[in-house]
C-alpha positions in Angstrom: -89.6 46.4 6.0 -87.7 48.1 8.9 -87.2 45.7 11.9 -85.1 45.6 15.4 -82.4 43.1 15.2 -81.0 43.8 18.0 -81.9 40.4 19.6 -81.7 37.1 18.4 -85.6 36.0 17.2 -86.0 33.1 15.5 -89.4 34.4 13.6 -87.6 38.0 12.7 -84.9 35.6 11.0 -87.0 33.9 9.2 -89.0 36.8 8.0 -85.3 38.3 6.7 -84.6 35.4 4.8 -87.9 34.5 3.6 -87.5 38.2 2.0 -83.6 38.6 1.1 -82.8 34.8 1.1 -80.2 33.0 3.2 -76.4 34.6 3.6 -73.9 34.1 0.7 -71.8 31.3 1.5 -68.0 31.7 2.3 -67.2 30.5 -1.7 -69.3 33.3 -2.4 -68.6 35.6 -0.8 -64.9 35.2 -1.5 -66.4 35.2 -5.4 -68.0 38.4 -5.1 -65.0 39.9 -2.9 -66.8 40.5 0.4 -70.4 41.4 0.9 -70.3 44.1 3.1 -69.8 47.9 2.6 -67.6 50.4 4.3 -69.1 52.5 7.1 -72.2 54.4 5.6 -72.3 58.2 6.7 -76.1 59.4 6.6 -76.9 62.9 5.4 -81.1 62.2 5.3 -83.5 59.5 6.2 -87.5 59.3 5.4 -89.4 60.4 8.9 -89.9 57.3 10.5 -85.9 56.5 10.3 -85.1 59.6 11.3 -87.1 59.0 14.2 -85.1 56.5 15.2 -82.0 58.4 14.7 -82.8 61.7 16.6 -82.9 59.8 19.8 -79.1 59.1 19.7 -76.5 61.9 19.5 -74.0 59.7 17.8 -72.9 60.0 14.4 -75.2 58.6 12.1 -73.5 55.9 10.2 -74.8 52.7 8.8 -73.8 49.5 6.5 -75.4 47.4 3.7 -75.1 44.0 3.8 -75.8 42.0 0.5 -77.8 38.8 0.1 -78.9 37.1 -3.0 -82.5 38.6 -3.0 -81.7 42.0 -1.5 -79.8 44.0 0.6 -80.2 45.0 4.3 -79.0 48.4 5.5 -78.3 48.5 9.4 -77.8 51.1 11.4 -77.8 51.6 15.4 -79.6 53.9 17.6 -79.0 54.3 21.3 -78.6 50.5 21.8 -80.7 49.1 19.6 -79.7 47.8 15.8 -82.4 48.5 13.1 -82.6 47.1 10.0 -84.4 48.4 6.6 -84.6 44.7 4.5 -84.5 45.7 0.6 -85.3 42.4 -1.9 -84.1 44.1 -4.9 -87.0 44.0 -6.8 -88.4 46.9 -4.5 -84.7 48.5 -4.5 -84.2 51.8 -6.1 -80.6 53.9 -6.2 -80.1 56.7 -7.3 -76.8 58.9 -7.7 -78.1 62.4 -6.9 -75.2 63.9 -6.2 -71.8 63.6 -7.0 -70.9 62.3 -3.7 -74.0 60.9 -2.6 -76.4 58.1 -2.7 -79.9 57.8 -2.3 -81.4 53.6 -1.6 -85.1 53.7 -1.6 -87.9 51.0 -0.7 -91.3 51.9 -1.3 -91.6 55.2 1.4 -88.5 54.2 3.1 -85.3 56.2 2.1 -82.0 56.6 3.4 -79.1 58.8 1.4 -75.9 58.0 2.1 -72.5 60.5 1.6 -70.1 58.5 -0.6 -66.5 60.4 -0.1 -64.2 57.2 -1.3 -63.8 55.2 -4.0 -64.5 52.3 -1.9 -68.2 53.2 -1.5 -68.4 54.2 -5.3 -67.3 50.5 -6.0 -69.4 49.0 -3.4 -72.8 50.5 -4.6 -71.4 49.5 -8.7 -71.1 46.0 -7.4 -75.0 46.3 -5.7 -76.1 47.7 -9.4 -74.2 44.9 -11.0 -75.6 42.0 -8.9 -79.0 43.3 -9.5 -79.1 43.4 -13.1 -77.2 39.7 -13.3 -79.4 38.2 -11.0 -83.1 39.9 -12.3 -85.5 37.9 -13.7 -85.2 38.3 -17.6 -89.1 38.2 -18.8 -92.6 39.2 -16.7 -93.0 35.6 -16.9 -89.9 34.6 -14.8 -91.3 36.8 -11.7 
């Protein structure tokens, strides 16, 4: 689901949090050593996010912020903050590159350069997360 955050919407919220679930708390997010990534270079988008993207001439950077569902990936374009809302049972990664990753939802894909370890360890503790947290039979979904 990609959405403009940009202002605050009390039914946009809820529709984040019914999908990603409710921030980490400052205990856990202490526990899981922060929550957010590092600045997000983008090398290539699916069509309608590089729509977005073409209309600004800044550099196209973005971040991933982690919830207990999901993940959102934000980015900016002219003034405007966009956000692609992942719940990680529709998040796929992939590592195509050595220095580059790939987070896909559904038709929605954004692939990200990853030049520092930082990154690296920031996408291991997504993959992590997920596979703790997933439901362990069919049943459980």
């Amino acid at each position: 689901m990609l959405q403009n955050i940009s202002y605050n919407r009390p039914a946009i919220k809820a529709k984040i949090d019914t999908e990603v679930g409710k921030t980490f708390t400052l205990l856990e997010r202490m526990r899981l050593n922060g929550i957010g990534s590092p600045k997000l270079h983008i090398t290539d988008t699916s069509i309608e996010i590089q729509n977005l993207l073409i209309l600004d001439n800044n550099a196209k950077t973005c971040n991933i912020e982690m919830r207990p569902n999901g993940i959102i990936v934000m980015f900016r374009s002219i003034l405007e903050t966009y956000a692609l809302i992942i719940p990680y049972y529709k998040l796929t990664l992939y590592k195509g590159k050595a220095e580059e990753y790939s987070i896909y939802r559904e038709h929605y894909f954004i692939k990200v350069k990853a030049n520092s370890p930082a990154i690296h360890k920031f996408f291991r503790k997504i993959i992590d997360y997920k596979a703790d947290n997933a439901p362990s039979q069919i049943d459980d979904l």
